[in-house]
mmCIF file of the N, C-alpha and C atoms, coordinates in Angstrom:
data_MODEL
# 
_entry.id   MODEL 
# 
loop_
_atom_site.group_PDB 
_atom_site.id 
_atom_site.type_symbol 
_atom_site.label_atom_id 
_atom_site.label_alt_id 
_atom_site.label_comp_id 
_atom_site.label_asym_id 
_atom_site.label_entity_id 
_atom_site.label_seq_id 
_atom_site.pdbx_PDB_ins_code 
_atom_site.Cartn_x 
_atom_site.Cartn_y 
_atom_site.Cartn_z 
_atom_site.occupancy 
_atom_site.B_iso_or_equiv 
_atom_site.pdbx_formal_charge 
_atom_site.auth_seq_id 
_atom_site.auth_comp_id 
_atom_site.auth_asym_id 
_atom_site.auth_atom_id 
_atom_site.pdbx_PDB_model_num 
ATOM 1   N N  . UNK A 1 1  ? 6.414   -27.018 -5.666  1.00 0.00 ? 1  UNK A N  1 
ATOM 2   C CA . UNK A 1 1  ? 6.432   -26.109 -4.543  1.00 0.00 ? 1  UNK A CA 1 
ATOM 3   C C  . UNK A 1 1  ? 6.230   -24.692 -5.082  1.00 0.00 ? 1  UNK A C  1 
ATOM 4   N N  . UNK A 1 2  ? 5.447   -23.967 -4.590  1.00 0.00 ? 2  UNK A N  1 
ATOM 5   C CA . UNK A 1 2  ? 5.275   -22.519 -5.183  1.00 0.00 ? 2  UNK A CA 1 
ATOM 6   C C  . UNK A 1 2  ? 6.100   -21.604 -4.334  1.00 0.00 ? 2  UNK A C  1 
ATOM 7   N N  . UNK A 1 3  ? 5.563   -20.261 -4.768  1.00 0.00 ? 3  UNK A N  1 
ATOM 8   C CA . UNK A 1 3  ? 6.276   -19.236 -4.155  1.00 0.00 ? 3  UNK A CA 1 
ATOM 9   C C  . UNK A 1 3  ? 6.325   -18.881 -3.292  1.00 0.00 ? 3  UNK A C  1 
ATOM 10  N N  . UNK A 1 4  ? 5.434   -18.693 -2.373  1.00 0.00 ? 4  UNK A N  1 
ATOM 11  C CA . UNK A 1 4  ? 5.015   -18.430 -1.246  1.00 0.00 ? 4  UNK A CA 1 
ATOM 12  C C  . UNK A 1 4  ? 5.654   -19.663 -0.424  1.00 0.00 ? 4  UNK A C  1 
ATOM 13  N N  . UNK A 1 5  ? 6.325   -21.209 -0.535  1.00 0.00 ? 5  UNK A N  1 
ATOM 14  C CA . UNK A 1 5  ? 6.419   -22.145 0.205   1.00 0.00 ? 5  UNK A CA 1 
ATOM 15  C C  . UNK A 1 5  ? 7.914   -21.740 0.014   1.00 0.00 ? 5  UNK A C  1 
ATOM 16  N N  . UNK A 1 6  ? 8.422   -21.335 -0.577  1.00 0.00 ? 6  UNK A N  1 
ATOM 17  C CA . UNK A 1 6  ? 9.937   -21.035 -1.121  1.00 0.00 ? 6  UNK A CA 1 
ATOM 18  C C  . UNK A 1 6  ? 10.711  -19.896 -0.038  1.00 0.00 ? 6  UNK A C  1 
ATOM 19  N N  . UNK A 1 7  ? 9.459   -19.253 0.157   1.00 0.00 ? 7  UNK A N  1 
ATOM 20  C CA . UNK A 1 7  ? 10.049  -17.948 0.808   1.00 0.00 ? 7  UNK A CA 1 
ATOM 21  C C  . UNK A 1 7  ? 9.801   -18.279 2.628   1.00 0.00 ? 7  UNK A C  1 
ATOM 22  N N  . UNK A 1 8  ? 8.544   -19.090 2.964   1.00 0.00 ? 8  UNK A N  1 
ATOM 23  C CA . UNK A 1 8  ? 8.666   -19.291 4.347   1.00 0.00 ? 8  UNK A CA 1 
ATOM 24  C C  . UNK A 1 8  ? 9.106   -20.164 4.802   1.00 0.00 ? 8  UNK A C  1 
ATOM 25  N N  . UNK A 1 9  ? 9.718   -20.817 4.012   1.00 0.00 ? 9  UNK A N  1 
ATOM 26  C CA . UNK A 1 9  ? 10.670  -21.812 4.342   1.00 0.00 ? 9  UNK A CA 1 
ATOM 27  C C  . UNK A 1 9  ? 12.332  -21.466 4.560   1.00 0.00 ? 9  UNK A C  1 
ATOM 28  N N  . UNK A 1 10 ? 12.012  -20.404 3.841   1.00 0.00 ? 10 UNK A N  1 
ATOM 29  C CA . UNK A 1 10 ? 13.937  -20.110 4.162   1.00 0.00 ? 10 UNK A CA 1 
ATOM 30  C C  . UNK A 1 10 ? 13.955  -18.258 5.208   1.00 0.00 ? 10 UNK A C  1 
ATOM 31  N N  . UNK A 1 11 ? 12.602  -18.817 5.418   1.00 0.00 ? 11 UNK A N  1 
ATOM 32  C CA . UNK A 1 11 ? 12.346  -17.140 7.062   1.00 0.00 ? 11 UNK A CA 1 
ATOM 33  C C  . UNK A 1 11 ? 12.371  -16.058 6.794   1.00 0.00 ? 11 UNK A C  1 
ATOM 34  N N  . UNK A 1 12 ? 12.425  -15.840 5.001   1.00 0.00 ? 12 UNK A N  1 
ATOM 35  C CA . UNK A 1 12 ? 11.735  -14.665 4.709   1.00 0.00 ? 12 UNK A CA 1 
ATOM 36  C C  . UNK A 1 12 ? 10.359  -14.397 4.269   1.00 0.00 ? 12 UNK A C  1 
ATOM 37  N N  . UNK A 1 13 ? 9.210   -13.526 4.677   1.00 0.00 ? 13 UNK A N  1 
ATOM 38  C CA . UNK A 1 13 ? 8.140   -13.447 4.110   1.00 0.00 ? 13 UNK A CA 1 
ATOM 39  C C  . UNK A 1 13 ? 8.046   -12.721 3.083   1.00 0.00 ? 13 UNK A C  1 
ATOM 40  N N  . UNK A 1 14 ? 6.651   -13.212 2.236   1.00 0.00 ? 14 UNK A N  1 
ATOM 41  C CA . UNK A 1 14 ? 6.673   -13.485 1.033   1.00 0.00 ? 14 UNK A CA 1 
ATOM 42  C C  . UNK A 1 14 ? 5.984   -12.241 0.729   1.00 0.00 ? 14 UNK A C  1 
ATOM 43  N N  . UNK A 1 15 ? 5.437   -11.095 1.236   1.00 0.00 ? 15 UNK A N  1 
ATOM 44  C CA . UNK A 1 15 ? 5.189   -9.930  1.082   1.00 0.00 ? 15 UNK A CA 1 
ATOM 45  C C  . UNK A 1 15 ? 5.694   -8.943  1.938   1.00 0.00 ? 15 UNK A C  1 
ATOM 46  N N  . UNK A 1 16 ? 6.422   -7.828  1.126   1.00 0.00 ? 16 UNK A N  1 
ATOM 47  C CA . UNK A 1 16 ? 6.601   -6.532  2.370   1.00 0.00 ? 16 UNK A CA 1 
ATOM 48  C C  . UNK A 1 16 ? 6.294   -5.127  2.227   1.00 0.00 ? 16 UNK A C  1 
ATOM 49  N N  . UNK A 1 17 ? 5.447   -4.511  3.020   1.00 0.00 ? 17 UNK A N  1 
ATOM 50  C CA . UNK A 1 17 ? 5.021   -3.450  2.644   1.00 0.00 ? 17 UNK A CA 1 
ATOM 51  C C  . UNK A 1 17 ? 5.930   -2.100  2.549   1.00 0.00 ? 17 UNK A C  1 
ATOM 52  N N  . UNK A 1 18 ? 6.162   -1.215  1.255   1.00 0.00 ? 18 UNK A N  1 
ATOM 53  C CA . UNK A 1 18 ? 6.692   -0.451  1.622   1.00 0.00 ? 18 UNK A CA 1 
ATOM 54  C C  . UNK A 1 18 ? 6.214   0.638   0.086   1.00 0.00 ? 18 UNK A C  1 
ATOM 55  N N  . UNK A 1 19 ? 6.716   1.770   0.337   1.00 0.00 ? 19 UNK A N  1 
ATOM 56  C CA . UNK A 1 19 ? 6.308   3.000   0.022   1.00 0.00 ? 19 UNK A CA 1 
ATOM 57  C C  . UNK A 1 19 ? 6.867   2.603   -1.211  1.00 0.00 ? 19 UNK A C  1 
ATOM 58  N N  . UNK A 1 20 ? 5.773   3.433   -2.608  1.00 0.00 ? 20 UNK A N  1 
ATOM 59  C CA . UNK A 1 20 ? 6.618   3.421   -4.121  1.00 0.00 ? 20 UNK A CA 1 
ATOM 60  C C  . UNK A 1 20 ? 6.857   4.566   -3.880  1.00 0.00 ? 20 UNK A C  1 
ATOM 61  N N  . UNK A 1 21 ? 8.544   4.660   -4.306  1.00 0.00 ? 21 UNK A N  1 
ATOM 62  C CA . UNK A 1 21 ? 9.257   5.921   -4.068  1.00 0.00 ? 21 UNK A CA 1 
ATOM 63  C C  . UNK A 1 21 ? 9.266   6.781   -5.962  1.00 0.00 ? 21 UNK A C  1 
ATOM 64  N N  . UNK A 1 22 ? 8.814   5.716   -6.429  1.00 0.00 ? 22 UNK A N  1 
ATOM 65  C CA . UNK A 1 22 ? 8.407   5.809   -7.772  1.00 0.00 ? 22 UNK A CA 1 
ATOM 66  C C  . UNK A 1 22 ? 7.545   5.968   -8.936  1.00 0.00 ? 22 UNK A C  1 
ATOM 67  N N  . UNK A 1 23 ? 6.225   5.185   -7.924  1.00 0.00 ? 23 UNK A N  1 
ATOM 68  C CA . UNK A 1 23 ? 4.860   5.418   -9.147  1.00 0.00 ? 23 UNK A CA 1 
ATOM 69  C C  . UNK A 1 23 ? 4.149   6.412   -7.571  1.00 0.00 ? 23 UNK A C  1 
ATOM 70  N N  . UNK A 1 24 ? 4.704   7.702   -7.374  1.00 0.00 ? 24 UNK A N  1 
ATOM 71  C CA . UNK A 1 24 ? 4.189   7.914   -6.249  1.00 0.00 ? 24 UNK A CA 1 
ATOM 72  C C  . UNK A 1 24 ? 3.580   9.395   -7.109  1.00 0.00 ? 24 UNK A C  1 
ATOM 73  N N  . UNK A 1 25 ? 2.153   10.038  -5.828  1.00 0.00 ? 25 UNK A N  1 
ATOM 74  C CA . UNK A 1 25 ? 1.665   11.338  -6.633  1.00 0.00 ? 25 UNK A CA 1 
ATOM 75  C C  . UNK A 1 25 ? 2.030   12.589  -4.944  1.00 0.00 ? 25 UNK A C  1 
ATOM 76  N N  . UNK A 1 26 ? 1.877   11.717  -3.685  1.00 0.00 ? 26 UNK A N  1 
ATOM 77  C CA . UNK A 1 26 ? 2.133   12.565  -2.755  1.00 0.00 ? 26 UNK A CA 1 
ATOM 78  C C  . UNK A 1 26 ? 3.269   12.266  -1.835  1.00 0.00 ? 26 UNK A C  1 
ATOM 79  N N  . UNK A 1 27 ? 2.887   10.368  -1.129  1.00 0.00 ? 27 UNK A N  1 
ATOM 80  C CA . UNK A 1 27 ? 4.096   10.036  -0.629  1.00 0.00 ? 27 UNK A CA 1 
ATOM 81  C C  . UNK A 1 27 ? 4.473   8.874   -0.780  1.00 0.00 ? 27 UNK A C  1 
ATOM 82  N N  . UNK A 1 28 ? 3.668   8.106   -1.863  1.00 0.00 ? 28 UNK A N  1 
ATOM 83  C CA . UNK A 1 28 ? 3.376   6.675   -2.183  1.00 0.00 ? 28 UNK A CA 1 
ATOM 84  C C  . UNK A 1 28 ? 3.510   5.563   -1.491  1.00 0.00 ? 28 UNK A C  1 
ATOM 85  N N  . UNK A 1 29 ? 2.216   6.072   -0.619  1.00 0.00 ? 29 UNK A N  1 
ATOM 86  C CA . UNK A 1 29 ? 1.219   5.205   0.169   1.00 0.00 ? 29 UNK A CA 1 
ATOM 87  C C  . UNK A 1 29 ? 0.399   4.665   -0.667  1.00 0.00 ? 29 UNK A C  1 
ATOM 88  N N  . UNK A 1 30 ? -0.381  5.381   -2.083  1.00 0.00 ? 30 UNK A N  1 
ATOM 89  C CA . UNK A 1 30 ? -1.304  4.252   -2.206  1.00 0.00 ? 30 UNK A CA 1 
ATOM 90  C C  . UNK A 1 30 ? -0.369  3.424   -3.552  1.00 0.00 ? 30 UNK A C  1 
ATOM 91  N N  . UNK A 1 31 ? 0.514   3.715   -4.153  1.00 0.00 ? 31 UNK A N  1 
ATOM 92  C CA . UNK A 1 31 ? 1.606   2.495   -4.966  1.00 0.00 ? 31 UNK A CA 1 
ATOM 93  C C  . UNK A 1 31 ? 1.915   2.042   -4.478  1.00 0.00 ? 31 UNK A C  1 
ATOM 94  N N  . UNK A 1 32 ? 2.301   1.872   -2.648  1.00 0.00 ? 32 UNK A N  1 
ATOM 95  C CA . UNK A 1 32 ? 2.795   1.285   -2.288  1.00 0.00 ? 32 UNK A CA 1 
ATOM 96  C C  . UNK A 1 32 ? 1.511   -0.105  -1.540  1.00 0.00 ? 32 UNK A C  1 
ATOM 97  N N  . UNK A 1 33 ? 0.527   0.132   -1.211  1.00 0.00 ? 33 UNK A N  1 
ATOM 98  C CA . UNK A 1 33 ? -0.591  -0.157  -1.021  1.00 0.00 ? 33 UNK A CA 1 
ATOM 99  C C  . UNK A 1 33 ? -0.844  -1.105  -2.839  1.00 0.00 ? 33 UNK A C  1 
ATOM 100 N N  . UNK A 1 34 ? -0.988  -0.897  -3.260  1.00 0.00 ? 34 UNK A N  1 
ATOM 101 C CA . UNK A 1 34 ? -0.996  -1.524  -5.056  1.00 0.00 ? 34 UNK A CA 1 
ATOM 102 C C  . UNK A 1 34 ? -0.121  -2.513  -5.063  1.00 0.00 ? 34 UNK A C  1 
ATOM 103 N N  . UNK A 1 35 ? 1.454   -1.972  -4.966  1.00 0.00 ? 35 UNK A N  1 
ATOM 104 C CA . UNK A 1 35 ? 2.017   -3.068  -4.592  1.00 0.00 ? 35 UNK A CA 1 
ATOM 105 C C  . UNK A 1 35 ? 1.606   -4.249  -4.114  1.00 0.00 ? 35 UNK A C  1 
ATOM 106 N N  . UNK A 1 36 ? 1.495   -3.991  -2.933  1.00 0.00 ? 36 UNK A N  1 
ATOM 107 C CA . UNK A 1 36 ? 1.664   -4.787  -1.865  1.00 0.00 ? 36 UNK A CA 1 
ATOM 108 C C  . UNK A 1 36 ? 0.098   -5.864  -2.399  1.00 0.00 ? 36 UNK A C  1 
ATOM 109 N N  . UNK A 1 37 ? -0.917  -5.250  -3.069  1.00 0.00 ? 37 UNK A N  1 
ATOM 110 C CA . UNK A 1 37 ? -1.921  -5.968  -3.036  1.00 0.00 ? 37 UNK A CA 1 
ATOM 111 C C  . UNK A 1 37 ? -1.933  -6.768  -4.579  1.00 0.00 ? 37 UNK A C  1 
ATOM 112 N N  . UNK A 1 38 ? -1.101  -6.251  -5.221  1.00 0.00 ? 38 UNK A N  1 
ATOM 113 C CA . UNK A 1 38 ? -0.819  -6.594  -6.965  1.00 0.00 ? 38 UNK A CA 1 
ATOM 114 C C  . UNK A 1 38 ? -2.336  -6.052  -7.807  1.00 0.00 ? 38 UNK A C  1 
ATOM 115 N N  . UNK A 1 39 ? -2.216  -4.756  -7.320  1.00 0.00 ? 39 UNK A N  1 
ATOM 116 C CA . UNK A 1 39 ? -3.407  -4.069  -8.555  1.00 0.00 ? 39 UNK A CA 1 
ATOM 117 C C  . UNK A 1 39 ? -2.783  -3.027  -8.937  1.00 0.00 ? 39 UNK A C  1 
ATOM 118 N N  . UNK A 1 40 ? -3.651  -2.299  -9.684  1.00 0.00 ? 40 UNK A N  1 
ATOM 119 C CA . UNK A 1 40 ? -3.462  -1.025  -10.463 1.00 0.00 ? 40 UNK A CA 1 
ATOM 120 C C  . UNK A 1 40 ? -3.360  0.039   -9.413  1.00 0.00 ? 40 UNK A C  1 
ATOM 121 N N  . UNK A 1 41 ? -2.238  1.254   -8.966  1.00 0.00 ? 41 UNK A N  1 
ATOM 122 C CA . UNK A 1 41 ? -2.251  2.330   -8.232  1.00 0.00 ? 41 UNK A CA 1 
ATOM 123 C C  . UNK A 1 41 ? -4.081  2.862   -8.015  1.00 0.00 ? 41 UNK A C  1 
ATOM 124 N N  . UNK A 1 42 ? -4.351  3.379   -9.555  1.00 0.00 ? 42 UNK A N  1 
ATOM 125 C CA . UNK A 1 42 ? -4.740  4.416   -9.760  1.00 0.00 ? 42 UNK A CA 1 
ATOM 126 C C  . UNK A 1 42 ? -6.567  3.675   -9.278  1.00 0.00 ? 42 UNK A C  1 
ATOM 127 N N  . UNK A 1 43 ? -6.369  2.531   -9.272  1.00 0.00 ? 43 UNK A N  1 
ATOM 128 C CA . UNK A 1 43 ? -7.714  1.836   -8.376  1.00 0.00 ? 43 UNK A CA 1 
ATOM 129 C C  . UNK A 1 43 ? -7.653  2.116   -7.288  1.00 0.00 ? 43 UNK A C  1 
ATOM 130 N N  . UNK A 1 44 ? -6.614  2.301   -6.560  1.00 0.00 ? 44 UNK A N  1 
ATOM 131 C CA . UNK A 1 44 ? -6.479  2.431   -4.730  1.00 0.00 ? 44 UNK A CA 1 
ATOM 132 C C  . UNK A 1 44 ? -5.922  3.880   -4.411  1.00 0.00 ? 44 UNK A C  1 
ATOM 133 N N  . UNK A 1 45 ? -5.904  4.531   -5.618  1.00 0.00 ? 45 UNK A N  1 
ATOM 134 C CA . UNK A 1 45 ? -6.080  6.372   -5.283  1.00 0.00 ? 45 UNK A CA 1 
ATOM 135 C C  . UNK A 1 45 ? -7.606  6.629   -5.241  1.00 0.00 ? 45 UNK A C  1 
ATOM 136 N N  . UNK A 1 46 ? -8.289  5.936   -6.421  1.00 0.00 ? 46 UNK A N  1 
ATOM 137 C CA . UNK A 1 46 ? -9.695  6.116   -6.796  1.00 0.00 ? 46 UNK A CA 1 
ATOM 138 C C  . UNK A 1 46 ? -10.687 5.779   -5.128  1.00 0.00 ? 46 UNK A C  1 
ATOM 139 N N  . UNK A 1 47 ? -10.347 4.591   -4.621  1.00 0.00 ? 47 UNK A N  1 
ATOM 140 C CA . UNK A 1 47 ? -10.764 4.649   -3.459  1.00 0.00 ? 47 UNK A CA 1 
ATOM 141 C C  . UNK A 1 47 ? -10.725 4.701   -2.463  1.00 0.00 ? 47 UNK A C  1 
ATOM 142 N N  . UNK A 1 48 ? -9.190  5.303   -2.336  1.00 0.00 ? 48 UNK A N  1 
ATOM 143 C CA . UNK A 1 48 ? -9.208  6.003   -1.110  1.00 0.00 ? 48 UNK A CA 1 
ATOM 144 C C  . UNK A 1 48 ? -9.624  7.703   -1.637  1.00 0.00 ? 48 UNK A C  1 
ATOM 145 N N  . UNK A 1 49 ? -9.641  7.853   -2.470  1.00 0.00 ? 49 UNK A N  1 
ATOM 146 C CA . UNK A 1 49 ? -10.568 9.364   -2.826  1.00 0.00 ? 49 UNK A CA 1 
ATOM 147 C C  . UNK A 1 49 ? -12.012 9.025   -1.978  1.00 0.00 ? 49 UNK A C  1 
ATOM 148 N N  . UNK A 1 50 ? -12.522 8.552   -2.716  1.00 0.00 ? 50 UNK A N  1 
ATOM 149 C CA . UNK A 1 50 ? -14.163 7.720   -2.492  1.00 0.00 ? 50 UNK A CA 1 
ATOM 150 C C  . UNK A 1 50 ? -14.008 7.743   -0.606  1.00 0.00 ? 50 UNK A C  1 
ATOM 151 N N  . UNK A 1 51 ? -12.837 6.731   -0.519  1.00 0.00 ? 51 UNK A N  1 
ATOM 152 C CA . UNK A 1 51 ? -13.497 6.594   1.307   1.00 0.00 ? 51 UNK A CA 1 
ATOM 153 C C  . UNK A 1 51 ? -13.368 7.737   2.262   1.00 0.00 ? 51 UNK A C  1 
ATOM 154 N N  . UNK A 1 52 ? -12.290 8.867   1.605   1.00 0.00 ? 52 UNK A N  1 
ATOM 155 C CA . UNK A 1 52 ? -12.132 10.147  1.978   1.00 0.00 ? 52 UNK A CA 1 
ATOM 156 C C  . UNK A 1 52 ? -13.479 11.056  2.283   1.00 0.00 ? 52 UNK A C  1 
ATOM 157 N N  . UNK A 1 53 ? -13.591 10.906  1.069   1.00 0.00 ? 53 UNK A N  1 
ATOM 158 C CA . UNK A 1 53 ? -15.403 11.819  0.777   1.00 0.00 ? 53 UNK A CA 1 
ATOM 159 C C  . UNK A 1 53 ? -16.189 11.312  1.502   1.00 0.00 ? 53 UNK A C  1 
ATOM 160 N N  . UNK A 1 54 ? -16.636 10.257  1.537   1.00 0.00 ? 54 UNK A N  1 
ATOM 161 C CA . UNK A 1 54 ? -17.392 9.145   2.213   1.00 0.00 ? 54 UNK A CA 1 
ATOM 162 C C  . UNK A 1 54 ? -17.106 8.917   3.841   1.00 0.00 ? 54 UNK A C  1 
ATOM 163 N N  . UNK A 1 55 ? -16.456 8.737   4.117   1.00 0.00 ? 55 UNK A N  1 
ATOM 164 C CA . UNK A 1 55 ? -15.513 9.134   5.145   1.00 0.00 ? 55 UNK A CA 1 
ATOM 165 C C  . UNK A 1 55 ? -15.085 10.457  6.279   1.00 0.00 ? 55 UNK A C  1 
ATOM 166 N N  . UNK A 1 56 ? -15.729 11.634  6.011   1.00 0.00 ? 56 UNK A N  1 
ATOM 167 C CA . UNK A 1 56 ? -15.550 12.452  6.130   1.00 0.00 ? 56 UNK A CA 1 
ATOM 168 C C  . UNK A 1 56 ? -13.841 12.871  6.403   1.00 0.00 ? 56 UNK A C  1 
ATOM 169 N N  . UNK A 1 57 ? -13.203 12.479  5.872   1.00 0.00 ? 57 UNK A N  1 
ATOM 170 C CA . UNK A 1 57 ? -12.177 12.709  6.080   1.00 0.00 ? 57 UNK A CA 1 
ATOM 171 C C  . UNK A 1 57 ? -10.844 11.837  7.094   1.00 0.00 ? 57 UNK A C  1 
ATOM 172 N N  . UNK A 1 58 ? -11.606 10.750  7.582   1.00 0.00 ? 58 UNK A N  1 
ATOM 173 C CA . UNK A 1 58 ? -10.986 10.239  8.054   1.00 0.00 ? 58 UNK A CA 1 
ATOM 174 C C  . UNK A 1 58 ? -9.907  9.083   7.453   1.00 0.00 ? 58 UNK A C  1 
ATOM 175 N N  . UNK A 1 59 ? -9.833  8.954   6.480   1.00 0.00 ? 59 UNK A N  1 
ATOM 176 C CA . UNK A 1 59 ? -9.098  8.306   5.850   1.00 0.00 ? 59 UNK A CA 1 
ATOM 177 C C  . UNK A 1 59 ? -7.267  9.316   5.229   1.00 0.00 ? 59 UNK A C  1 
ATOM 178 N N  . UNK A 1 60 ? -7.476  10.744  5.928   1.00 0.00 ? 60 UNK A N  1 
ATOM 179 C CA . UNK A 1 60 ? -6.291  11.623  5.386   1.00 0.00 ? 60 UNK A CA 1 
ATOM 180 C C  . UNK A 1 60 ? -5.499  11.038  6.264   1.00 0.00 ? 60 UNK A C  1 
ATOM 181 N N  . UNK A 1 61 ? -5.763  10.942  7.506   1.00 0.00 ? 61 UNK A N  1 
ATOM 182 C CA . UNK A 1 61 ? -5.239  10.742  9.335   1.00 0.00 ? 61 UNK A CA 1 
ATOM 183 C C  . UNK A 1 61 ? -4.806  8.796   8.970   1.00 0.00 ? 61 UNK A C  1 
ATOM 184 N N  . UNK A 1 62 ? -5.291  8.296   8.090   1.00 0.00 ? 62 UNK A N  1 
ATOM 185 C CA . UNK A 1 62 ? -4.799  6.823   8.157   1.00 0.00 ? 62 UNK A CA 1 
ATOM 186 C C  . UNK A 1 62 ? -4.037  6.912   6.846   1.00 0.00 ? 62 UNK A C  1 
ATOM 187 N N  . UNK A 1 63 ? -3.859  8.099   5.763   1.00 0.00 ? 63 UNK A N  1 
ATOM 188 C CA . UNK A 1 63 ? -2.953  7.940   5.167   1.00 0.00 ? 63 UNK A CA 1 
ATOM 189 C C  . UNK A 1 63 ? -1.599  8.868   5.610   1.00 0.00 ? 63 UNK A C  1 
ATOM 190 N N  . UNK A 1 64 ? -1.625  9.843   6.120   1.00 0.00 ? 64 UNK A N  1 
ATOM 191 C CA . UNK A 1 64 ? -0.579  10.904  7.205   1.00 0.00 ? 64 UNK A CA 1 
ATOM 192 C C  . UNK A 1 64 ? 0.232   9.726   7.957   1.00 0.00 ? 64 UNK A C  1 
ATOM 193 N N  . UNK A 1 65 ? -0.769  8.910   8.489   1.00 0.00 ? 65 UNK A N  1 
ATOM 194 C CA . UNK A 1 65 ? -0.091  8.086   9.887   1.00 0.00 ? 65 UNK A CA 1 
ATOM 195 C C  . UNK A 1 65 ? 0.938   6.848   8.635   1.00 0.00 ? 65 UNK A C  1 
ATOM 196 N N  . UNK A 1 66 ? 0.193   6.031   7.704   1.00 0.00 ? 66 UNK A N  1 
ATOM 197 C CA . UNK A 1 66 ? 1.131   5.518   7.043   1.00 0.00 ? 66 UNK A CA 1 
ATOM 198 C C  . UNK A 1 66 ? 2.547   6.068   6.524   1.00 0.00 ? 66 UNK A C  1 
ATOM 199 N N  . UNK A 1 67 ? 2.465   6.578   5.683   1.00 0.00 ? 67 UNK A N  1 
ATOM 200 C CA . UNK A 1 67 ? 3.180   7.786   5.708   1.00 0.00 ? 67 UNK A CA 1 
ATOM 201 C C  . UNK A 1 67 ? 4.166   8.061   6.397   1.00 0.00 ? 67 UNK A C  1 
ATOM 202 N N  . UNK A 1 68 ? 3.975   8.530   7.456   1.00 0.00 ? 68 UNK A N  1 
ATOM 203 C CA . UNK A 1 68 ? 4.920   8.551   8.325   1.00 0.00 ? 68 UNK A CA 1 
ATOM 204 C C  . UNK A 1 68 ? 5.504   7.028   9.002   1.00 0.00 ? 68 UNK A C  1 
ATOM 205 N N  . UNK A 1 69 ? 4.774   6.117   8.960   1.00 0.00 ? 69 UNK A N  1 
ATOM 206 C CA . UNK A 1 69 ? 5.205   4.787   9.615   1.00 0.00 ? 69 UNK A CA 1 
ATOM 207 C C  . UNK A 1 69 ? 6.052   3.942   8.936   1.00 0.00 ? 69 UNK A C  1 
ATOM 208 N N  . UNK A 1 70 ? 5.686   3.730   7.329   1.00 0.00 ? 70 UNK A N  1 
ATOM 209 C CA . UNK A 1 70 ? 6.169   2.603   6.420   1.00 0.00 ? 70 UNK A CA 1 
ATOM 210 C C  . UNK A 1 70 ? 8.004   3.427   6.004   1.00 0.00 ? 70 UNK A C  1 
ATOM 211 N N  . UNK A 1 71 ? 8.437   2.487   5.374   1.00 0.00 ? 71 UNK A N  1 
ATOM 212 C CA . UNK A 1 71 ? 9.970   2.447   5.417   1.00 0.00 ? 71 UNK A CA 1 
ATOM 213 C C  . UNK A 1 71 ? 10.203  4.097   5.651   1.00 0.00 ? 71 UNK A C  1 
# 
């Protein structure tokens, strides 16, 4: 039985999103985002930089709103 069968079986889920209050650079949204996905921070600063630029900016307003939402 693996991990994931361990945890929804006893009604807790097996991932939860929440802010690194620790590997953080502004409000750690994207460590906490790393977390949650099991990669490197500094890959998911790198592109949410990228989708920012790219983006015209709309990606500040979906990290502001996290931010304010997660724990």
């Amino acid at each position: 039985m693996n991990q994931m069968d361990n945890n929804t079986s006893s009604g807790t889920s097996a991932k939860q999103f929440r802010l690194d209050r620790e590997d953080n650079k502004i409000w750690g949204v994207c460590g906490g985002i790393a977390n949650y996905l099991g990669v490197d921070p500094m890959l998911v600063r790198v592109a949410f930089a990228a989708g920012t630029l790219l983006g015209f900016g709309s990606l500040i307003l979906v990290y502001i709103l996290i931010a304010l939402v997660a724990d």
